[in-house]
Backbone as CSV, one residue per row, in Angstrom:
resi,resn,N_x,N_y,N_z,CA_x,CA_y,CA_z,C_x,C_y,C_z
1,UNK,-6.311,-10.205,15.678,-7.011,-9.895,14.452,-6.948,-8.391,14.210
2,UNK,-6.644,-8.111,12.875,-6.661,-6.950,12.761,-7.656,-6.084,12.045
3,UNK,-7.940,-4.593,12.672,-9.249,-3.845,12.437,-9.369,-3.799,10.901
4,UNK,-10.801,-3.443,10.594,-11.094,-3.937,8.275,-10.476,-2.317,8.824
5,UNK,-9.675,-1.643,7.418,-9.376,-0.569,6.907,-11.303,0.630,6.880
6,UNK,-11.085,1.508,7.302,-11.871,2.317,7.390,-13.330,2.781,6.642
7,UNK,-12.599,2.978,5.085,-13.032,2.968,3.741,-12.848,1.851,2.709
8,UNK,-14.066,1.699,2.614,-14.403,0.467,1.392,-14.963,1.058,0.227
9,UNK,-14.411,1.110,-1.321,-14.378,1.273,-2.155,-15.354,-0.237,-2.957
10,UNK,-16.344,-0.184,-3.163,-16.528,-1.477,-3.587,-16.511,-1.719,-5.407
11,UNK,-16.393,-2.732,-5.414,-16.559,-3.322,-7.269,-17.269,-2.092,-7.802
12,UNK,-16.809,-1.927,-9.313,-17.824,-0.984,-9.965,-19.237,-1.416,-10.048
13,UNK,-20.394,-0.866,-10.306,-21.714,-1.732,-10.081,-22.056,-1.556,-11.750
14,UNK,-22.706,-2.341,-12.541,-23.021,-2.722,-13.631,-23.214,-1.045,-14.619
15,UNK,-23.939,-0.659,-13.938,-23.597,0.671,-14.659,-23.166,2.115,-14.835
16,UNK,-21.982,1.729,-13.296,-20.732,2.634,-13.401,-21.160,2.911,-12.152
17,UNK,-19.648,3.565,-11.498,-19.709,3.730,-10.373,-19.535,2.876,-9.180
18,UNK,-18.860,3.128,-8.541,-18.715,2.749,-7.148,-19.100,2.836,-5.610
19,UNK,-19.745,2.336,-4.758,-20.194,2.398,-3.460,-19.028,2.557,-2.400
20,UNK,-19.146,3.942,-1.780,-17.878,4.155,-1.016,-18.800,3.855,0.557
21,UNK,-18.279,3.302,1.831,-18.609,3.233,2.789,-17.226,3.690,3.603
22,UNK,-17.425,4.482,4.410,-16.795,4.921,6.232,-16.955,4.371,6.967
23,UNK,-16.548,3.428,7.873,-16.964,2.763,8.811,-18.025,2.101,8.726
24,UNK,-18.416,1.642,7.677,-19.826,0.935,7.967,-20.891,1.539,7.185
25,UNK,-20.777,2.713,6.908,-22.061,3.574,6.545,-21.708,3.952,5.268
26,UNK,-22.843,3.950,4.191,-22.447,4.353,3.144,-22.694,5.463,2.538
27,UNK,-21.906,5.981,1.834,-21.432,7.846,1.793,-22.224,7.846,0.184
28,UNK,-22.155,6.953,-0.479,-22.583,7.042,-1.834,-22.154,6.549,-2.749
29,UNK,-21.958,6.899,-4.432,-21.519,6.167,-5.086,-20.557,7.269,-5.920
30,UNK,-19.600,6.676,-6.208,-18.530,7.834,-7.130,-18.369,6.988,-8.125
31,UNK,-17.633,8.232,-9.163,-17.595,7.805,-10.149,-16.357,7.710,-10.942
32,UNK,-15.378,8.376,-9.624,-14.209,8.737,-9.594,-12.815,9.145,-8.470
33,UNK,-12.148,9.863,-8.683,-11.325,9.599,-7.685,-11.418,11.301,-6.943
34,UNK,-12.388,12.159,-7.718,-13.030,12.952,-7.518,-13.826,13.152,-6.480
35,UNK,-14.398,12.666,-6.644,-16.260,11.967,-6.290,-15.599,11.667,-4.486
36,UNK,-14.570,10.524,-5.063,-14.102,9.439,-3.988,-13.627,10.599,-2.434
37,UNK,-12.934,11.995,-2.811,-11.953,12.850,-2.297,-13.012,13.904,-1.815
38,UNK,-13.807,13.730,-2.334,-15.267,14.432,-1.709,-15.909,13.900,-0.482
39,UNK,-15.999,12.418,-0.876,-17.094,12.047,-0.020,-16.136,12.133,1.608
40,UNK,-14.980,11.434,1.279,-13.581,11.376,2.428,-13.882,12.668,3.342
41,UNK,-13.940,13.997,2.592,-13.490,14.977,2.977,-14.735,15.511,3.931
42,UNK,-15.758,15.075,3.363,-17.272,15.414,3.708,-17.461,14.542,5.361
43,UNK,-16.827,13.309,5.325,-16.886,12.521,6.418,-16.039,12.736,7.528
44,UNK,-15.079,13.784,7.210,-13.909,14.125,8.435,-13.142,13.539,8.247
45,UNK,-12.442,12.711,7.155,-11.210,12.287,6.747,-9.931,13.086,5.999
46,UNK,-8.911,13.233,6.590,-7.956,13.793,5.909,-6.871,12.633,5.071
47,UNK,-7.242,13.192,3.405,-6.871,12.153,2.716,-6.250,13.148,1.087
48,UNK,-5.213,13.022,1.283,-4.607,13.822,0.217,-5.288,13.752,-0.970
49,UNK,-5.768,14.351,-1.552,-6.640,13.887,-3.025,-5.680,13.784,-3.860
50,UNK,-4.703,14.159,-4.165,-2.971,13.409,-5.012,-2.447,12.382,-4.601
51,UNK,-2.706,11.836,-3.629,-2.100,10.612,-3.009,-3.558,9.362,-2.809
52,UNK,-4.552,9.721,-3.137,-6.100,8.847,-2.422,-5.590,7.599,-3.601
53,UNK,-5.411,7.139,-4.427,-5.768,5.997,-4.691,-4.323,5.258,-4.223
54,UNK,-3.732,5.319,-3.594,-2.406,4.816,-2.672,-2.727,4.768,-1.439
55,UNK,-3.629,5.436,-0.956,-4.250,5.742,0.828,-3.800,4.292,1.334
56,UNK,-3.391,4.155,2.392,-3.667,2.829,3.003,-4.915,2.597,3.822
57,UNK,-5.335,3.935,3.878,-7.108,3.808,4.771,-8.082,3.295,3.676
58,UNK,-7.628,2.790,2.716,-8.829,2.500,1.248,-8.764,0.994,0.958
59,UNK,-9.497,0.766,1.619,-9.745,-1.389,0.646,-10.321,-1.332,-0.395
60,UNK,-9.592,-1.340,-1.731,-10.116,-1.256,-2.643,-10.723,-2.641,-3.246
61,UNK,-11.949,-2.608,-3.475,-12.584,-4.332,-3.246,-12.684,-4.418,-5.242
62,UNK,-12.451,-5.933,-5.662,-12.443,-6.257,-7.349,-11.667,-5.595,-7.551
63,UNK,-11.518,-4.478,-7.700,-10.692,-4.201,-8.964,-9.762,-2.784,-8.072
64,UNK,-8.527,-2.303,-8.195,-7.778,-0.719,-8.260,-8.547,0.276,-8.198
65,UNK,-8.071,1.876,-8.159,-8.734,2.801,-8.764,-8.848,3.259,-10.197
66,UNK,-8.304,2.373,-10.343,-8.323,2.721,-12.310,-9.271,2.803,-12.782
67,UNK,-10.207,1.754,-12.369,-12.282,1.655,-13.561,-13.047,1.876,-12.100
68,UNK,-14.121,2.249,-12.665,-14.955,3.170,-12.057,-16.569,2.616,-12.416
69,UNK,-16.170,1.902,-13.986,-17.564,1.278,-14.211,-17.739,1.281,-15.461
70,UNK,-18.809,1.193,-16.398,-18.835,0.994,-18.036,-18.236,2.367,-18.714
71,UNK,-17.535,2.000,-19.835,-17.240,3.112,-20.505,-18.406,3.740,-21.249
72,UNK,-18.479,5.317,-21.424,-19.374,6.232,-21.939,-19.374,5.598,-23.058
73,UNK,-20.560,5.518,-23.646,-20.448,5.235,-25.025,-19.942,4.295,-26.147
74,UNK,-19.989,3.298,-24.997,-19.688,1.770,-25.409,-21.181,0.525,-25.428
């Protein structure tokens, strides 16, 4: 069996944003791929912020890095 990937990116949550977890623990919620390259960096991960939504250390859960959560002003 093989180990879950490190970082979990989860579903956007109803009103934007995403829950990033490290191993288990959760770092917070982003709102972006910004946000996302922060929290990585903050946790002792070296993760190209030009290359993060390709990472293979990232399970991106529902959906890509493309949406993030409701659009502004919709």
């Amino acid at each position: 069996m093989s180990e879950p990937l490190p970082v979990i990116v989860s579903p956007p949550a109803p009103t934007g944003g995403r829950r990033v977890r490290v191993h288990g623990e959760s770092l917070g919620l982003a709102y972006n791929l910004g946000d996302l390259s922060e929290f990585l960096r903050r946790a002792g991960l070296d993760v190209d912020p030009l290359t993060i939504a390709v990472s293979p250390l990232i399970d991106w859960r529902g959906i890509g890095p493309e949406y993030w959560g409701p659009e502004t002003g919709t």
